[in-house]
Structures are given as structure tokens and as C-alpha cells.
C-alpha positions in Angstrom: 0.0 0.0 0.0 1.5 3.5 -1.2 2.0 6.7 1.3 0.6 8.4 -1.0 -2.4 10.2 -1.2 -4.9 8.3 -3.9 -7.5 10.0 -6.3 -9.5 8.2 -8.3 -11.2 10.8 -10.9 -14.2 9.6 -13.3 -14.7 11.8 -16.4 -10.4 11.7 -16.8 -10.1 12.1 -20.4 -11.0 15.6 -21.1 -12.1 18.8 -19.6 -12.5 19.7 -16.2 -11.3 15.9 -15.7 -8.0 16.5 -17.7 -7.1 19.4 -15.8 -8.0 18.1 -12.2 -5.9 15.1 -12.8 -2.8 16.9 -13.9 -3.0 19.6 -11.5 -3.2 16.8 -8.8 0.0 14.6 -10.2 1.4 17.6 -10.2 0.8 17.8 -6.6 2.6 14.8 -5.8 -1.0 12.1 -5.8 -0.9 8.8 -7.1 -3.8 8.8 -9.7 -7.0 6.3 -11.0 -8.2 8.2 -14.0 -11.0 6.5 -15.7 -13.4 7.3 -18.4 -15.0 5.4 -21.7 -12.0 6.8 -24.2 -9.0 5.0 -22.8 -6.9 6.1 -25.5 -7.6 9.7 -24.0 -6.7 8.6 -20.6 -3.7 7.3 -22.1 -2.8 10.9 -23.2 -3.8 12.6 -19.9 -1.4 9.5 -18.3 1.7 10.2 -20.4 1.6 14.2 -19.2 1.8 13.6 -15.8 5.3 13.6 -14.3 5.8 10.5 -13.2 3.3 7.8 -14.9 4.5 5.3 -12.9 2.4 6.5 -10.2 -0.8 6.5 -12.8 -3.0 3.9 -13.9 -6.2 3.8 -15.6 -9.4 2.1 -15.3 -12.1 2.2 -18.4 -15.6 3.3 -16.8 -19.1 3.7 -17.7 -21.6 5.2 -15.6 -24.2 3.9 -17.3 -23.6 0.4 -16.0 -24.2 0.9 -12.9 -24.0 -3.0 -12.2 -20.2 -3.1 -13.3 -19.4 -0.4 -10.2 -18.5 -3.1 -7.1 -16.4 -4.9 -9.6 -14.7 -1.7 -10.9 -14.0 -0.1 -7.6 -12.3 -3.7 -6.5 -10.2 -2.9 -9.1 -9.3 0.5 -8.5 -8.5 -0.4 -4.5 -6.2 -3.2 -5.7 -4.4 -0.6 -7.9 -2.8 0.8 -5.2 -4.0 -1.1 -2.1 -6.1 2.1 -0.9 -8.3 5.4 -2.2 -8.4 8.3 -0.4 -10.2 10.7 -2.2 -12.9 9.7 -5.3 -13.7 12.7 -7.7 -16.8 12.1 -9.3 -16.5 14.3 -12.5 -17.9 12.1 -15.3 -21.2 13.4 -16.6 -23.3 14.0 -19.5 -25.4 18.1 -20.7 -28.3 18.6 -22.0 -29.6 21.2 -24.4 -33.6 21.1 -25.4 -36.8 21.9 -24.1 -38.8 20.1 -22.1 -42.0 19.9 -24.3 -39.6 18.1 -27.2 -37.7 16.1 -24.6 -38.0 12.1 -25.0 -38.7 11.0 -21.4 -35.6 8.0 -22.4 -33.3 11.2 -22.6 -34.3 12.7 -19.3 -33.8 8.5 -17.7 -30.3 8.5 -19.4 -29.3 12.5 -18.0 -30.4 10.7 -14.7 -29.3 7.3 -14.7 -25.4 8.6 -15.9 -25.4 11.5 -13.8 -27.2 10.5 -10.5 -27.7 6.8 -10.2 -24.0 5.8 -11.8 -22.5 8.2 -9.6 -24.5 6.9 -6.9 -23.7 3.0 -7.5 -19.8 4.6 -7.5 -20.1 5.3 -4.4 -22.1 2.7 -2.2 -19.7 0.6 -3.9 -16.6 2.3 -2.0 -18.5 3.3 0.9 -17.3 0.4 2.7 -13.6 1.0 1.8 -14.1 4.6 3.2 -15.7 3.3 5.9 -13.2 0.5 7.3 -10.6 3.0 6.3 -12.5 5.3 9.1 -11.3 8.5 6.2 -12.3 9.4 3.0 -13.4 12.0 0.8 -15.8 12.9 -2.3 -15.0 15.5 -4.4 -18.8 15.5 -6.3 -18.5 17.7 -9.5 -22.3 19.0 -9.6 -23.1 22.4 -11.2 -24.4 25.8 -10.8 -27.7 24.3 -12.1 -27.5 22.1 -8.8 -28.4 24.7 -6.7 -31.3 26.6 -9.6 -32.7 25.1 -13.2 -32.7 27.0 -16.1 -34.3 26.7 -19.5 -33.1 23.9 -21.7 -31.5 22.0 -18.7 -34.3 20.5 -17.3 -33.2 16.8 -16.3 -29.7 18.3 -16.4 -30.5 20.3 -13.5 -32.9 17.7 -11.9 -30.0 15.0 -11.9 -27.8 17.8 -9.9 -30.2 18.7 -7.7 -30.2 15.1 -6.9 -26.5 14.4 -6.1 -27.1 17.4 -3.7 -29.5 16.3 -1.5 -28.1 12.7 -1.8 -24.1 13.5 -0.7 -25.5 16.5 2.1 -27.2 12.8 3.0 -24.4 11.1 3.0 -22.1 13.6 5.3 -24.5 14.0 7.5 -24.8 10.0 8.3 -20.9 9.3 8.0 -19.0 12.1 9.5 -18.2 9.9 12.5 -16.3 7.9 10.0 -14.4 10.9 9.1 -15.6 10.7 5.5 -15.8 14.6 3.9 -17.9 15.6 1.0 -17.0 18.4 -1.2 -19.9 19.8 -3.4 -18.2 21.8 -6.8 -20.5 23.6 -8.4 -18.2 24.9 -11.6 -20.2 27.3 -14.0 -19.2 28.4 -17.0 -16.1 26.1 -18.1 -14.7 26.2 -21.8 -14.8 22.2 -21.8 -16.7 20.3 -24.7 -20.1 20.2 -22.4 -22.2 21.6 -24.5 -20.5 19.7 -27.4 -21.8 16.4 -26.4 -24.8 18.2 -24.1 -28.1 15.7 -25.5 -30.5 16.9 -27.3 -34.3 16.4 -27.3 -33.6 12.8 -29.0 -30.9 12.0 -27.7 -28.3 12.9 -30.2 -25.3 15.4 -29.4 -25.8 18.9 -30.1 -22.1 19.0 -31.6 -21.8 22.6 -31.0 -20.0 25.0 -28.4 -21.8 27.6 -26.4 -21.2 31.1 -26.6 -21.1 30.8 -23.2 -19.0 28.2 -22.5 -16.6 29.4 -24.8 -16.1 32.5 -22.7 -16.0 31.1 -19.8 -13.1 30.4 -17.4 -10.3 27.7 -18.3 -10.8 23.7 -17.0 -6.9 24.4 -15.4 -8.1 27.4 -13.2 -10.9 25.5 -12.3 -8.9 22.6 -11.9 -6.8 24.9 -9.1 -10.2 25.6 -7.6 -11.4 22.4 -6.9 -7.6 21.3 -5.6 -8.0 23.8 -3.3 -11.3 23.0 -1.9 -10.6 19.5 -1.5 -7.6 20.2 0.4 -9.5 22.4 2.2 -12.4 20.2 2.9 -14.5 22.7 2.4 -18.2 21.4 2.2 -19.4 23.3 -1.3 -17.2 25.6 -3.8 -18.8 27.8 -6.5 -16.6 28.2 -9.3 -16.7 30.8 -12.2 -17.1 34.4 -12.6 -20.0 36.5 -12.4 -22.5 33.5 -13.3 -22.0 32.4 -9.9 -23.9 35.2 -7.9 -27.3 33.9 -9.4 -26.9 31.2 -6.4 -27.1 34.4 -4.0 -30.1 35.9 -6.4 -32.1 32.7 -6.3 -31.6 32.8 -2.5 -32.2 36.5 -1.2 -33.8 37.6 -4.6 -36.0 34.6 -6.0 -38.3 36.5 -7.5 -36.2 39.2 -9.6 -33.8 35.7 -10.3 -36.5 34.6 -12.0 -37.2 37.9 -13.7 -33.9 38.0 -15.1 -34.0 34.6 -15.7 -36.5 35.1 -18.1 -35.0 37.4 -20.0 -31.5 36.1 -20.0 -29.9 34.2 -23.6 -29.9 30.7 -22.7 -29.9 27.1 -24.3 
């Protein structure tokens, strides 16, 4: 079993992934990376500085039965995991009158009920460890929905209420959650965001192409996590709509309604 600190990050391959996972090797961590593209992973692997300490583990959320299996996997890697950063996800871009309710069950079964199966199938590991942390990459739209993001939104809403759940019945076994709740990242989200059926939209958002870089995100969340810090918003000025929605709800919804979205 290493000294070393383990993460284990889902979603690896690209984005806000990509950049966590260097800006953790970087840090001196021994890494898990998984995604579905394991020649990506391969990529992220061969820019760390020191590969030995990286291995890779293909995952898909959307078998949730292969999780108990995977995570024995991922523990044998190393012998331990310390911290699991659940980053793997999936957009969406259309309106709910056009939506195929078998979109709005794959939004939720990839974004909620993977990441759930994830972790009830290292809760045990944490557990017997008596330490261990998720790092639960939700979004802005976890904490208020906007138009076109319907079961996006509805599947972060979920991991909310399910992780404040889960720190609230394991913090005697000195397990932490961190919720990150990025918006605007200039990642390929809205690239492979579904559509109304099903298919990618295949284009980036104005938005999102503005918005801040995955490596000064990246920073953010390291910082949080080593901070334990319980929920970090992460952007720029798109992240005072939590305090609008809060204080405001009303005028949030005002200027919600006239805002450029999709």
C-alpha cells in the first residue's frame, strides 16, 4: 500500500477531468483516472510527471452494475483510495415539451444513479478506512434550473441532497464531501450536451466558450478539496445567481426570463 495520497477521478479524459488530474499529479498524488476513451486517458497519463504513479481504469456510468467490480479494481491498484472525484457526466440542451422522457432517464441514470452505484460501492472502503473524501462535480444548475437544462439540473439537484445525506450520516467515520459547483467552463459540455432525441448537439456555447479555463478550475477544486470545504462555486459573475435565487427569488426569476440561454 503507497504513502501516498490516492484520487481516483471519473470523467479523466477531457475537460475539467483532464485538468484536475494533472493539477493533482502535479501535486505529488498517485492517480485512478477513468473514463469510456481509454486512449484519451492514455494521453492525460503520459503528461503527468511521473506515470508510474498513474494507472487507468475504463468506466461507464451507465452500468451501474459493473461499479462493485470496478472499484475492487481500482482499490487493488494501489492497495487504498483516499479521495474519489466524481467528475464524469453527461449536458443537455432542449426543451422540455420536445424532450424524449428516455433522454431525461439517461441524463439521470449517468449522472445520478452511476455516480450513486460509484459510491455505495466504495462506501465500505471509506468506511473501514475510518477517512475518506468525495469530491462530487455537480453544477451551478444544482443549486437553480434553467431553460433547456431540465433533467440536467434535476439529476444535480439530486447528487445534492443525496451527498449532504451522506455527510450527515458518515462524519463519524471521518468521511468529507465536497460539493463543486463549476459554472461556465470552456470544456466540450455543451458539445456532447443531448438533445431532445438524444443525439449530441455538436456545438459549443457562446457561453462556454467564454467562460473560465478547465486548469483554473482545476486549481479551484484542488484547493477545496484540500481544504475540505463542504461546497465551492466556481466561475465568474454567473455564480452570484446562487445568491439571487436565494435572497432575490423572484427578480432571479425575472432576469431569468429574459436572459440568452440554451
Amino acid at each position: 500500500m503507497t504513502d501516498q495520497k490516492v484520487i481516483w477521478i471519473t470523467g479523466a479524459s477531457s475537460g475539467i477531468g483532464r485538468a484536475a488530474a494533472l493539477r493533482f499529479a502535479n501535486a505529488g498524488y498517485a492517480l485512478i483516472l477513468s473514463a469510456r476513451d481509454l486512449e484519451a486517458l492514455e494521453e492525460v497519463k503520459a503528461q503527468c510527471p511521473t506515470s508510474d504513479h498513474v494507472k487507468i481504469l475504463g468506466l461507464d456510468l451507465a452500468k451501474s452494475e459493473e461499479m462493485p467490480n470496478k472499484t475492487q479494481e481500482a482499490i487493488a491498484m494501489f492497495g487504498k483510495i483516499d479521495i474519489l472525484l466524481h467528475n464524469a457526466g453527461i449536458s443537455q440542451r432542449s426543451l422540455i415539451k420536445e424532450t424524449a422522457l428516455s433522454v431525461d432517464r439517461k441524463l439521470m441514470e449517468i449522472n445520478f444513479f452511476g455516480t450513486v452505484a460509484l459510491t455505495k460501492a466504495i462506501l465500505p472502503h471509506f468506511i473501514q478506512n475510518q477517512q475518506g473524501h468525495f469530491g462530487v462535480v455537480s453544477s451551478l444548475v444544482g443549486k437553480f434550473g434553467t431553460p433547456y437544462r431540465s433533467a440536467y439540473a434535476a439529476s444535480k439537484h439530486a447528487l445534492h441532497g443525496f451527498f449532504d445525506t451522506l455527510r450527515a450520516e458518515h462524519f463519524q467515520d471521518h468521511i468529507t464531501v465536497t460539493l463543486i459547483c463549476p459554472g461556465f467552463i470552456r470544456t466540450n459540455v455543451s458539445i456532447n450536451a443531448l438533445t431532445a432525441d438524444g443525439s449530441p448537439l455538436n456545438e459549443m456555447d457562446e457561453a462556454q466558450e467564454k467562460g473560465m479555463k478547465p486548469e483554473d478550475c482545476a486549481e479551484e477544486i484542488f484547493k477545496a478539496i484540500n481544504r475540505k470545504k463542504e461546497e465551492v462555486l466556481i466561475g465568474g459573475k454567473e455564480t452570484y445567481a446562487v445568491y439571487l435565487k436565494r435572497f432575490f427569488p423572484t427578480l432571479f426569476s425575472k432576469i431569468l426570463n429574459k436572459a440568452k440561454v440554451r
